[in-house]
N, C-alpha and C positions, 0 to 999 in steps of 0.2 A: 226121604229124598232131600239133598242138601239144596238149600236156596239159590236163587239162581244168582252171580256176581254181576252187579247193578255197574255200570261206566259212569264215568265223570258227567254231569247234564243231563243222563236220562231220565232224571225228575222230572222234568219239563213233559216227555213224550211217553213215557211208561207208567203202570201202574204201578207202586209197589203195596203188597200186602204187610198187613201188620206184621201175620208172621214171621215175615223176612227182617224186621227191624231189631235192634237192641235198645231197651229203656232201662232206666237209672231204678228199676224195682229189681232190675236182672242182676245186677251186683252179685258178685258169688261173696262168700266169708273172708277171705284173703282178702280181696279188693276192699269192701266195709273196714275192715283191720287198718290198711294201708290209710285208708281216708281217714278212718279215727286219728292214727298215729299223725295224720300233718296237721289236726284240730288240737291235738294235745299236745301238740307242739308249739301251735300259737298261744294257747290261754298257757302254757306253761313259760316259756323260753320270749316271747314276739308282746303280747296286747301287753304283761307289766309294765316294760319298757319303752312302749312308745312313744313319749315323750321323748325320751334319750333317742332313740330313732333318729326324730325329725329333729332334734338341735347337731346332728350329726359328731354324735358321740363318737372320739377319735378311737377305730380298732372293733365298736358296736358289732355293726352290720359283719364284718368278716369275721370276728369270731359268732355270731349266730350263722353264718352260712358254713361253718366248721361243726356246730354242733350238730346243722340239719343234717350233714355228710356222714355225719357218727351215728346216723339213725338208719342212713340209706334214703334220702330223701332226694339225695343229687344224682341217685345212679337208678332210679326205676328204671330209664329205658337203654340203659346202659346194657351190655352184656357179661352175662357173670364170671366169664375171663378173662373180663377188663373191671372189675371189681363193681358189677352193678350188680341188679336184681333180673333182670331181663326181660322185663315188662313189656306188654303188648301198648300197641297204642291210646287204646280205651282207659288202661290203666294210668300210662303216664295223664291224660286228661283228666282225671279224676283228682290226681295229685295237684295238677294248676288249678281246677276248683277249688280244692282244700284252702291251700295256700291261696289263693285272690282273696282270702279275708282277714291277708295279712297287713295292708298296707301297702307303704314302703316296701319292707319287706320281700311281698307278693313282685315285686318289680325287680329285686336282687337277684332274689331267687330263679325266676322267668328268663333273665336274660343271661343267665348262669347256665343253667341245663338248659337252655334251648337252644336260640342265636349264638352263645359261647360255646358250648362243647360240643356241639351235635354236628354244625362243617367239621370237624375233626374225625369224629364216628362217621358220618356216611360220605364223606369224600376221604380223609386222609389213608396214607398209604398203612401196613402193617405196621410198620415202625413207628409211623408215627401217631397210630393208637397207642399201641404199648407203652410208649413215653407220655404220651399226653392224660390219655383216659381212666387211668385207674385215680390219680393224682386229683382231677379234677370231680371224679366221683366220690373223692372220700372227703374233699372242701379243701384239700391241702394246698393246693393249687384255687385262685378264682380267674376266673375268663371274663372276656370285656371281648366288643364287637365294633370293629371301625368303620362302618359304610358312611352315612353320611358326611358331608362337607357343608363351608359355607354356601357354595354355589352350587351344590350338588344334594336336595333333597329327595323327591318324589322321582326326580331326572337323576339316578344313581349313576350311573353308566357316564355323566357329564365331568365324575368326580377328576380333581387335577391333581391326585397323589401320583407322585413315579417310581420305580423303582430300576433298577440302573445295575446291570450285570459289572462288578467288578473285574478288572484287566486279566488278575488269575483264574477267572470263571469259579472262583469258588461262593462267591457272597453276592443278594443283591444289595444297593444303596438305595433304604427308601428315606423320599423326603414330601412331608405333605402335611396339610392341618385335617383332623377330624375335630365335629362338635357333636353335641348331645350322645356324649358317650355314657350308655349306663356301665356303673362298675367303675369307671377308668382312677376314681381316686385309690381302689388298692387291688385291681386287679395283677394278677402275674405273666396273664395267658391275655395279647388281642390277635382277636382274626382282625387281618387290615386288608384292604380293595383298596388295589391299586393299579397301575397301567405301566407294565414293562417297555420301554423306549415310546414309539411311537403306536402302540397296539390301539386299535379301534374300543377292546373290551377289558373290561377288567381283568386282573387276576387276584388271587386269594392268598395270603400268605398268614404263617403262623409264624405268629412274634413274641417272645418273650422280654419281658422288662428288663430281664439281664443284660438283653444285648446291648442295650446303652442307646442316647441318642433321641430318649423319648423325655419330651415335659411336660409339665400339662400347666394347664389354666387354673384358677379357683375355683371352687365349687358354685357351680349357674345357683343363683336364686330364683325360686320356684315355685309357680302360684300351688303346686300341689304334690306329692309324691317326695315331700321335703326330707324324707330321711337316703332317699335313694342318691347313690353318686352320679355325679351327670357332670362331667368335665370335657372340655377341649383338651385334645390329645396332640400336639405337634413331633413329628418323625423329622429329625435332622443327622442326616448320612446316618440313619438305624442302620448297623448291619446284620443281614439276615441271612443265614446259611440257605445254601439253593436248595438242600434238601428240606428246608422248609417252605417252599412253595407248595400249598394246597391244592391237590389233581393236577389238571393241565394249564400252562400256558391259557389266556382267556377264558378260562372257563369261571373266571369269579362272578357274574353277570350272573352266571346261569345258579352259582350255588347261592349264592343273595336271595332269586327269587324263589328257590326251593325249599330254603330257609325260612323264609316268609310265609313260606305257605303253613308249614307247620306253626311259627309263632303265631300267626291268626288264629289259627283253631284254637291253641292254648291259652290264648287270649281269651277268646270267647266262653270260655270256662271258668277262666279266673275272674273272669266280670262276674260271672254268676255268685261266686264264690262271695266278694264283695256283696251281690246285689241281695242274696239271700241272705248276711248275717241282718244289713242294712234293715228290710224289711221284720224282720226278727225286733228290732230296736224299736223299730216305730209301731209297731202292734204294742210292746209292752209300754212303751210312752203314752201312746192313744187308750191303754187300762187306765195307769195311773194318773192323767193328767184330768181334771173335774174341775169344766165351766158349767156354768146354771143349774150347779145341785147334782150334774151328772158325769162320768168317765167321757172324754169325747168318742172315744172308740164307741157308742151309741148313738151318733148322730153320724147321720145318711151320709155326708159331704165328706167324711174322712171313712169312713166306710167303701165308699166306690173307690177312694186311694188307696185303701189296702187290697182292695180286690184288682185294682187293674194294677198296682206292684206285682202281684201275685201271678199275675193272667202274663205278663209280659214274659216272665223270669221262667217260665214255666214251659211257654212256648219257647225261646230258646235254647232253652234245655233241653229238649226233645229233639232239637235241629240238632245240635250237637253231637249226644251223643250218638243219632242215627246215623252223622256223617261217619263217628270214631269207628263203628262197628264194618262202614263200607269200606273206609281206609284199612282197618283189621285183615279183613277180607282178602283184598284185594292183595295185599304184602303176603297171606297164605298159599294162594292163588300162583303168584311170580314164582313163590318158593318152589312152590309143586312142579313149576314149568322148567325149574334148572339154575333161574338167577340166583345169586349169592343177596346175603341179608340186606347187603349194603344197596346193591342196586334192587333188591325187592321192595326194601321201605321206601325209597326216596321216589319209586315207582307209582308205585301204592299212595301216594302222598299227592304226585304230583298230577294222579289222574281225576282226584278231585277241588282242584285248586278252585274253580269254580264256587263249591260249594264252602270253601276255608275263607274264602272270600264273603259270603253272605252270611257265615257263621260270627265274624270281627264284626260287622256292619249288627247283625241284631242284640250280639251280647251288650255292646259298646253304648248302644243306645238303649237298649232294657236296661242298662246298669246307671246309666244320664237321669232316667226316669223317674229311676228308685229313687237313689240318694236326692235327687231334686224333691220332690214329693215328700221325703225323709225329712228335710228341712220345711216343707210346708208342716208337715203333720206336728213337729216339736215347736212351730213358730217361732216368737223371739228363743228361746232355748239354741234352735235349729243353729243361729246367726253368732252362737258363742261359741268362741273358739274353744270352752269347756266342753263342750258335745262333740261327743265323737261323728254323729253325724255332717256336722260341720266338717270336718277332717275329712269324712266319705265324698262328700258334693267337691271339695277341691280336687281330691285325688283322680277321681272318677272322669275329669275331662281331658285328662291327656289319651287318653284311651279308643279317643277317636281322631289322634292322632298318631299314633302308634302306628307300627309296623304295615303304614301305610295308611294314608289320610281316606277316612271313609265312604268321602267321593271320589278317588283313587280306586279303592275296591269295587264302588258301584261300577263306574265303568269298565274295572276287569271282570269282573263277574260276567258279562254279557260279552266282552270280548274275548274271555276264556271259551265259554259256547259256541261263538260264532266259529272260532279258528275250529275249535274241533269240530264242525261241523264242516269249514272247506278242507279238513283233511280228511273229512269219508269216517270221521269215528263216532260221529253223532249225526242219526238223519234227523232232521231236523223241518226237510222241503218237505217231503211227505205229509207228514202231519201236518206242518202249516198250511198246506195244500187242500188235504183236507176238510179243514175249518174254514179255508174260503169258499168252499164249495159249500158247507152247512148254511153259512148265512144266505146264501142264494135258494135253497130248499125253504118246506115249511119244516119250524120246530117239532123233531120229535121229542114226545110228553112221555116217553116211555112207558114200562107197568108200574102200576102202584106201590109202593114199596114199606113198607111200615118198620124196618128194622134202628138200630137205635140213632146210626148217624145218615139215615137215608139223604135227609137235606144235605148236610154237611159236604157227604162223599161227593154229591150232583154237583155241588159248589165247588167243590176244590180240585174236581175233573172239569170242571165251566172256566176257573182261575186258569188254569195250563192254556185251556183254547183260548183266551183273551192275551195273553202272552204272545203265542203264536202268531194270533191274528195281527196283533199290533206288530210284535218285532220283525215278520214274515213281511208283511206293508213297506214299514223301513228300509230293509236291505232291497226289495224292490226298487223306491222311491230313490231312495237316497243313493245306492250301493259303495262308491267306493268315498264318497263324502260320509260316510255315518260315526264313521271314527273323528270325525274332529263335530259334529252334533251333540257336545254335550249333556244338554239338557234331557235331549229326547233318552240317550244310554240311562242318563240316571230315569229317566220315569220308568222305561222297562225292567231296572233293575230294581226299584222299588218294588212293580210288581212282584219280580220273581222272587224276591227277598219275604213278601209276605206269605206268597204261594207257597212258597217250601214251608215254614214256619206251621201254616195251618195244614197242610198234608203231615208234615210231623206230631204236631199236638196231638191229632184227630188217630192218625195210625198207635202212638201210643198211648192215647187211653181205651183205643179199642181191645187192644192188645191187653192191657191191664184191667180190661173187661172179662178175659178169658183166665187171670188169676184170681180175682176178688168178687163178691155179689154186687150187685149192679147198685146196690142199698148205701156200699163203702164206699164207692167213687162218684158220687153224688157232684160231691163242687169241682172232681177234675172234669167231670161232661158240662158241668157250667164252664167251664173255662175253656172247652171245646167249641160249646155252640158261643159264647160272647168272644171269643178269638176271628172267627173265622166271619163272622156276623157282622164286626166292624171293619175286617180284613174287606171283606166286598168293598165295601165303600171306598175304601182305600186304594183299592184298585182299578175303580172303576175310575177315581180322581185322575190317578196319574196312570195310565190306560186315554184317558180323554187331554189330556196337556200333551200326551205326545202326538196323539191324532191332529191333537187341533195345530201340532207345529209342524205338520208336513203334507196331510191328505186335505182334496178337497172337493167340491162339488157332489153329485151323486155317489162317488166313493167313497169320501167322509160321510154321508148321511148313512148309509148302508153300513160301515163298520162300527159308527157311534151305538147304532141300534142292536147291534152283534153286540158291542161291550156293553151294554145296557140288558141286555138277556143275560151274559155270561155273571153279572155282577147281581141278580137281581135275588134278594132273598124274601124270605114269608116271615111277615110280624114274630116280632122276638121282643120278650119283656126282659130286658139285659138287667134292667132296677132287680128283679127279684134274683137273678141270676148274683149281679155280683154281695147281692144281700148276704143269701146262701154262702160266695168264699169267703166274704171279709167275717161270718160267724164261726166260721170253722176259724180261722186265724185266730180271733178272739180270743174262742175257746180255749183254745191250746194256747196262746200266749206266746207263739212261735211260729215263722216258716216250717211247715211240718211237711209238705208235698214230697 
């Protein structure tokens, strides 16, 4: 029987089974292929040169994004009579993994195939795939993406570009400044957002360099990601044939944030990508480095840092790919219903926005983590510009600013759910409903349960009702004020960000239970039970800061006690637990998971 297709948010209110998920052991041969071929393309073609990278070696970076093209690297999710490979979603994410351990690079590349070519693939007309997509799939062509403005960040939709129908109606006039352009120093191809005459909403057009009318700035100096181009881009009377307006009239708003959605998820992969060579570096540094007669990699205090690198990067991972496999799905789904590719994936994409959301938010800071801790474990080494770790901890913090600032996401992340939920496509009352009624009963202790994650499952089915209870209180409390409550959106969205994380881990190592003896996954059920272990805690913090900033008297006493049950776990020796990952790391001498 085929699994059942999961909707956007119903992590919150559903159960899912292992079964139903995809994990990063499921890989078919192809995919491992594909993945090797973007590793053997960095240690071959990317890490020799990185120095020349980051001095922004004149012609570098575009001829390696010419080479990657000659591999197929730019066209995975391309379709293959637009000169890609035609890869599914899971696939192209496996690729922005690979690549996130490229540096620089990994940011070229990213905003090439993603932001750059992909409003052309699922918005542009026939034509102008044809013209555009094969070109940019083989690196012939590179793409650059014009959203933001000086006064126009996070507030896109505020942007003061215009564009201005010419007298013959054949061309528009656009005139405007973009900044923090990636690409823009040799891009061919920008998507630019702009606003036709007096229109409320953006529109999207495709602009070629040719068309004359475009300057740009010098290259931004940058605490990090130094080899990537990052230029201000000025439009003066660009003209632009009208047949290059992307879809409709305003609809650029809409393809920005669909856009976005997909670069979050790729994002959150690519961090991985970074955070696991990262981790890789610092296990073999903590072998060879020997204070007081011994490797430090035997002393307890850098041992719990490789274990909780390991425990972070891992649980992300699992969020990931379970989302890629639901976006997979769901784009099969559409197909089967009648939609065309174009509106199936953007579909399929956009039904989990929610989720692409908390995927940027955990990669971004598991990847903060690493390379932070990466520099702890090298020490002074860490702090030389000789260490490539060094290089990682710069790189690694624009990444939570990136395609939307991470408290940007938190608060969409909760107001992606709510909205589906006042549109009838998440229930959401029910459940919450509920859970208010549990805490007014006695706790059922249910039967005994001895099987391998019996805690874990009671936990991370306890995390969902703690969620509810708090965010279901809110909208109550608050109702049409809760959208400008900051604080309180980011605490439920923390929870919800760890909840999914440890219902992901925990589903696929069960799941990876039913491939291997239970003997072989030894330190991924440690990294289950100490994930979900500190997760409580974590939840029950910001679960209690948001109570404490809106309920109160007998109500706050009564819900504290609800999230004090929902959060509460049985002794756990996490010391021997992260003992057990950080010797498996040891051992192996490598991120091996």
């Amino acid at each position: 029987m085929a699994a059942e297709i999961i909707k956007g948010g119903e992590f919150l209110i559903k159960e899912t089974l292992a079964t139903d998920i995809f994990i990063p052991e499921e890989f078919d041969e192809e995919q491992q292929m594909i993945g090797q071929s973007c590793t053997d393309f960095l240690n071959a073609e990317v890490h020799p040169v990185i120095e020349r990278i980051d001095s922004m070696e004149e012609g570098l970076m575009p001829s390696l994004l010419e080479k990657a093209g000659d591999l197929g690297l730019l066209g995975i999710a391309v379709p293959e009579n637009l000169g890609g490979f035609g890869k599914d979603f899971t696939t192209s994410m496996l690729v922005a993994e690979k690549t996130g351990a490229g540096y620089s690079f990994s940011v070229a590349i990213s905003a090439h195939t993603g932001i750059g070519t992909l409003p052309i693939l699922y918005y542009g007309t026939q034509e102008q795939r044809e013209k555009y997509i094969p070109k940019l799939a083989s690196g012939e062509w590179k793409a650059s993406y014009c959203l933001t403005e000086p006064g126009a960040g996070s507030d896109a939709n505020s942007g003061k570009t215009k564009a201005v129908l010419t007298e013959d109606g054949k061309h528009y006039l656009i005139n405007g400044q973009k900044m923090w352009i990636t690409n823009a120093g040799f891009a061919d191809v920008f998507i630019v957002f702009a606003k036709i005459d007096d229109d409320k909403k953006l529109s999207a057009f495709i602009v070629e360099k040719e068309f004359g009318g475009i300057t740009l700035n010098p290259e931004e100096k940058k605490m990090g990601i130094k080899g990537s181009s990052t230029r201000q881009v000025f439009f003066n009377d660009t003209k632009v044939p009208v047949e290059n307006l992307l879809s409709e009239r305003e609809n650029g708003f809409k393809i920005a944030l669909n856009i976005l959605n997909i670069g979050r998820a790729k994002l959150a992969t690519a961090t991985l990508g970074g955070a696991k060579a990262t981790i890789t570096e610092s296990v073999q540094y903590a072998n060879e480095r020997v204070q007081f007669g011994l490797p430090i990699s035997k002393f307890g205090a850098i041992r719990y840092k490789l274990a909780e690198q390991a425990i972070r990067v891992y649980a992300a991972e699992s969020a990931s790919y379970r989302v890629s496999r639901n976006v997979d799905d769901t784009i099969n789904a559409n197909l089967d219903s009648g939609m065309d590719k174009q509106e199936a994936t953007l579909k399929g994409i956009e039904e989990f926005a929610a989720e692409c959301a908390v995927l940027k938010v955990a990669g971004s800071e598991a990847l903060d983590y690493v390379v932070d801790e990466g520099v702890q474990i090298f020490g002074g080494m860490g702090y030389s510009a000789e260490s490539t770790v060094e290089r990682a901890y710069r790189d690694s913090r624009i990444n939570r600013i990136f395609e939307g600032t991470n408290e940007i996401n938190r608060i969409l992340t909760i107001d992606f759910i709510l909205k589906r939920a006042l549109k009838g496509q998440l229930d959401l009352m029910g459940p919450a409903m509920a859970v208010a009624n549990e805490l007014m009963s006695i706790p059922d202790f249910g039967e005994a349960d001895d099987s391998l994650f019996s805690e874990e499952k009671k936990l991370v089915k306890n995390f969902k009702k703690a969620i509810l209870m708090v965010a279901g209180a809110a909208v109550q409390k608050l109702m049409a004020t809760l959208g400008k409550e900051e604080e309180i959106l980011m605490n439920i969205a923390d929870m919800a960000i760890d909840a999914y994380q440890a219902e992901s881990i925990l589903l696929r190592v069960e799941k990876l239970g039913t491939m291997k003896d239970q003997k072989e996954i030894e330190e991924q059920i440690a990294m289950v039970r100490t994930f979900i272990y500190d997760a409580a805690d974590r939840i029950n913090k910001a679960g209690k800061d948001a109570l404490n900033s809106f309920a109160e008297g007998d109500e706050l006493t009564v819900m504290l006690m609800g999230l004090k049950r929902f959060t509460k776990t049985s002794p756990l020796n996490v010391k021997a637990l992260r003992q057990l990952i950080a010797k498996r790391l040891i051992e192996k001498n490598a991120y091996d998971f």
